[in-house]
N, C-alpha and C positions, 0 to 999 in steps of 0.2 A: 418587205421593207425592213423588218427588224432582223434577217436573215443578212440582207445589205448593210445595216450599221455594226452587224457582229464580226463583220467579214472588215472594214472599216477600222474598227476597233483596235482589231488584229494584227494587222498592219501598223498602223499607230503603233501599238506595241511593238513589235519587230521593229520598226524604222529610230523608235529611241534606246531600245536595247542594238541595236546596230553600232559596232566599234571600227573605227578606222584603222590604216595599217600604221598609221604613225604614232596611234595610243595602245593600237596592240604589241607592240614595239617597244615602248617605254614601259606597258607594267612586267613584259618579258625580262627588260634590263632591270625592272624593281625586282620580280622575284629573284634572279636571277645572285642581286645586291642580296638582299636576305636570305636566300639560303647559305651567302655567304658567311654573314653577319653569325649563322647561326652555327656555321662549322667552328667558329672561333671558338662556341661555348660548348665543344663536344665533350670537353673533360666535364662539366659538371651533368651533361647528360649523360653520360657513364656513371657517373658517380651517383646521378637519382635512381638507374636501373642496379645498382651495387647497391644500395639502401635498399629496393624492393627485395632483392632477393635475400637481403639480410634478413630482413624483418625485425628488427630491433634486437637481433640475437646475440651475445655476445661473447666474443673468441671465434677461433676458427674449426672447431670442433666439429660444427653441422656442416665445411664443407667435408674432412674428412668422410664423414657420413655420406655426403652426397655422392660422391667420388666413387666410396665402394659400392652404395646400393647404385648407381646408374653403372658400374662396370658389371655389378653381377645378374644387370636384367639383359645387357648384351652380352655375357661372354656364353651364357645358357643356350640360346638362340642360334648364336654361332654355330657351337658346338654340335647341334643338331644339324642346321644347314648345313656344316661338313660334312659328315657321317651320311646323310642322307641323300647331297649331291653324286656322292660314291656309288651309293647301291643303285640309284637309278640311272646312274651312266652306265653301270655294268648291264642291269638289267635289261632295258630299252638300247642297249646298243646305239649309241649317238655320234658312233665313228665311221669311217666310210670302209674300213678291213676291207679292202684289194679290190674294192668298187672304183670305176674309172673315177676323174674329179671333175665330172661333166653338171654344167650348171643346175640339171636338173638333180643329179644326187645330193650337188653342195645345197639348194635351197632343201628337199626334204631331210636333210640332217640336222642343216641351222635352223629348221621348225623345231626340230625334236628339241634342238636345244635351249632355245626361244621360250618353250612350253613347260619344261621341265624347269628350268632356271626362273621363269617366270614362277613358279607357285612352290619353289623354294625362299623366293624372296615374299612372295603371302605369306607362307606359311612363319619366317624368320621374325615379319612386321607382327604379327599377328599376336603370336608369342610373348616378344617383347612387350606388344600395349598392356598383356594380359599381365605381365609380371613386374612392369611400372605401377600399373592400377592397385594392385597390391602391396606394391613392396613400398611405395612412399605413400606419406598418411600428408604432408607437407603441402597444399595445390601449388604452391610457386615451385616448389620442386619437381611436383611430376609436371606441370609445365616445361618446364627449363629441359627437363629428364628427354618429353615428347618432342621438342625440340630437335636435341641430340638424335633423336630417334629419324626424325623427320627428315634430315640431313643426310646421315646413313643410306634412306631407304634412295632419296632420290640421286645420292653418287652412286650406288648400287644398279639403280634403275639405268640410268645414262649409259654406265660401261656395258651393262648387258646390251644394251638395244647395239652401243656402237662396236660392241664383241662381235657382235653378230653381224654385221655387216661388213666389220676389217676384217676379224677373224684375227687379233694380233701374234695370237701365240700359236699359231695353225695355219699352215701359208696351203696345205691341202683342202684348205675348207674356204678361203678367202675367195670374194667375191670381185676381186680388184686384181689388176694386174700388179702389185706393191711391196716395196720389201717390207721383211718384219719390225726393224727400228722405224719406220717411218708409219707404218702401219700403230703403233705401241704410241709412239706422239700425241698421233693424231686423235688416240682414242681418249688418250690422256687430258688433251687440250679442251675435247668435248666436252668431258667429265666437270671439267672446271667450269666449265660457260656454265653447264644445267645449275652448279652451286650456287653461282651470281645470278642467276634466272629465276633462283628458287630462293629471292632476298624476302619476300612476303611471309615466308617462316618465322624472320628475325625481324620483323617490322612486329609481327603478331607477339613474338615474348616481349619485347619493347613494349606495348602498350599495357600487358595483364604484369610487367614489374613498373607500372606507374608513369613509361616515359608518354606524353603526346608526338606522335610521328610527325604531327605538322608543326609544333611547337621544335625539334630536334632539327627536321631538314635532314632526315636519316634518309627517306624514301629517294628524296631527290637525288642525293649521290652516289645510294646505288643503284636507280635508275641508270644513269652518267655512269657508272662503273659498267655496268651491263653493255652497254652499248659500245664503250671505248673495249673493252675486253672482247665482242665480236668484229670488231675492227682488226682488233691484233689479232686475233684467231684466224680471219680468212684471208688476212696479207700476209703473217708468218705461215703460214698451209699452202700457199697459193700455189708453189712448186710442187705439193704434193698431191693436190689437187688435179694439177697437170699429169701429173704420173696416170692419176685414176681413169682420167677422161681419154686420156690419148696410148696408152702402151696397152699391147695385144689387139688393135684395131690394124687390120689388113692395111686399111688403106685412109690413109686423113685428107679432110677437103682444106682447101685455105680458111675457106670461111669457120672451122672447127679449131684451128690454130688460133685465126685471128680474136675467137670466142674466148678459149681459154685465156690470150693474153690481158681481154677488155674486163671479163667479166666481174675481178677483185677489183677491179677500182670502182665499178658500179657498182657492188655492194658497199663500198667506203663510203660513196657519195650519197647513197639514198640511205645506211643506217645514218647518218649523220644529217639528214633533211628529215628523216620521220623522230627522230628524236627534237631537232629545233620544234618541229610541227605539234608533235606530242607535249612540249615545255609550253610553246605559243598559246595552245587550248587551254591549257593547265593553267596558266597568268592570267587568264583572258577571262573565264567562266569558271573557274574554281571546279570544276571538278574533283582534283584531286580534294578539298575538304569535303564535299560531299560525299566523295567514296568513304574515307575515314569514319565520318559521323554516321553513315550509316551502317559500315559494317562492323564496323568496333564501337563505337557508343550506343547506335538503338537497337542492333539485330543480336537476339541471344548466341553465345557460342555455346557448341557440342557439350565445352570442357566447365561451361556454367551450369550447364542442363544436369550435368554426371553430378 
């Protein structure tokens, strides 16, 4: 019996937390109104995240300071990366030298490359945190500094994985039937999406220089930025796209043509339905302030612990 009223209970519950489509609708058009509301005050939330990083400091002196100590914990790093990506392509031999350019050589060579390039960019990230951690005594500056850094590593990350796979500067090593400009674009175009992908960077210095991300309406828009920029990414690519699916193929079926023609518009259509969907939940149950409040108000960061 008391197993039947808990079950009861439950329900009850569920059926008054139960929202309709036509009030799901409306807090959508509210937030929807207030993120707007809140884009109008974006100059003075810029302007709270320029006081955090001031910190009451006066003149421009400390960004001088900032400028050179954040160029001289990347230009170090760098410099090693270069020098070091050198000896190990010579060494390991990463090139195919008068090997035919048969899928199997081209994938064990874009491992080599994969492999070695990958623990170049450890090795560059690595570096760098070590000579931030030390070089700024400031926490909003090495903040701001791991930022910069953070940015770096993941348009770094992006070009390599999509190097690897276009091969833009290497039509011997390309895994596509594609020319080189088109291949260079395309790798380009990636590069940018992971940058907009990877806005949770710039949400997190936003909160430790003082701004609230739910109080800003920052997330929301580049959320919206994220999704309109995969939009233009697979309708502007769509032709090159075509290139990759269909040239060097013996033989094409209709149904392979008629795929290539459908398939950018069903991705237009369903990024553009998981995002209303994504916003709808979001207006609806708050999640997004709970993400917030949890991971930036109650759960310690890394860079609190240090």
């Amino acid at each position: 019996q008391l197993n039947s009223l808990a079950d009861k209970n439950t329900a009850q519950q569920t059926s008054d937390q139960t929202i309709t489509l036509k009030e799901g609708m409306k807090n959508l058009k509210r937030m929807f109104r207030d993120n707007y509301q809140k884009s109008l005050n974006l100059s003075s939330s810029l302007e709270k995240m320029t006081k955090g990083f001031r910190q009451d400091r006066a003149g421009y002196t400390y960004l001088i300071d900032f400028y050179l100590s954040l160029l001289f914990c990347l230009v170090i790093p760098f410099i090693i990366d270069y020098f070091l990506a050198k000896y190990l392509r010579k060494k390991f031999d990463i090139n195919l030298n008068g090997r035919l350019p048969t899928l199997k050589n081209k994938v064990i060579t874009l491992s080599k490359v994969l492999l070695l390039r990958s623990f170049n960019l450890i090795l560059f990230y690595i570096v760098a945190e070590i000579l931030m951690e030390e070089t700024f005594t400031n926490t909003i500056e090495e903040i701001a500094a791991e930022t910069v850094l953070d940015y770096i590593f993941v348009a770094r990350l992006a070009f390599l994985l999509a190097a690897v796979v276009l091969s833009p500067k290497d039509k011997t090593l390309r895994l596509y039937s594609l020319e080189c400009p088109k291949a260079e674009i395309l790798t380009n175009r990636l590069v940018i999406i992971s940058l907009i992908a990877a806005s949770d960077i710039l949400l997190d210095l936003s909160f430790y220089l003082g701004l609230n991300p739910g109080e800003s309406g920052i997330g929301f828009w580049l959320n919206l930025l994220f999704y309109v920029a995969l939009i233009w990414l697979v309708w502007r690519s769509r032709y090159i796209f075509q290139e990759m699916l269909l040239l060097g193929r013996e033989r094409i079926t209709q149904s392979q043509q008629q795929f290539v023609k459908i398939w950018p518009k069903v991705v237009v259509v369903l990024s553009i339905f998981v995002w209303l969907a994504l916003e709808y939940v979001l207006a609806n149950y708050g999640i997004k302030e709970k993400y917030i409040n949890c991971l930036l108000y109650t759960s310690p960061s890394p860079r609190d612990q240090r």
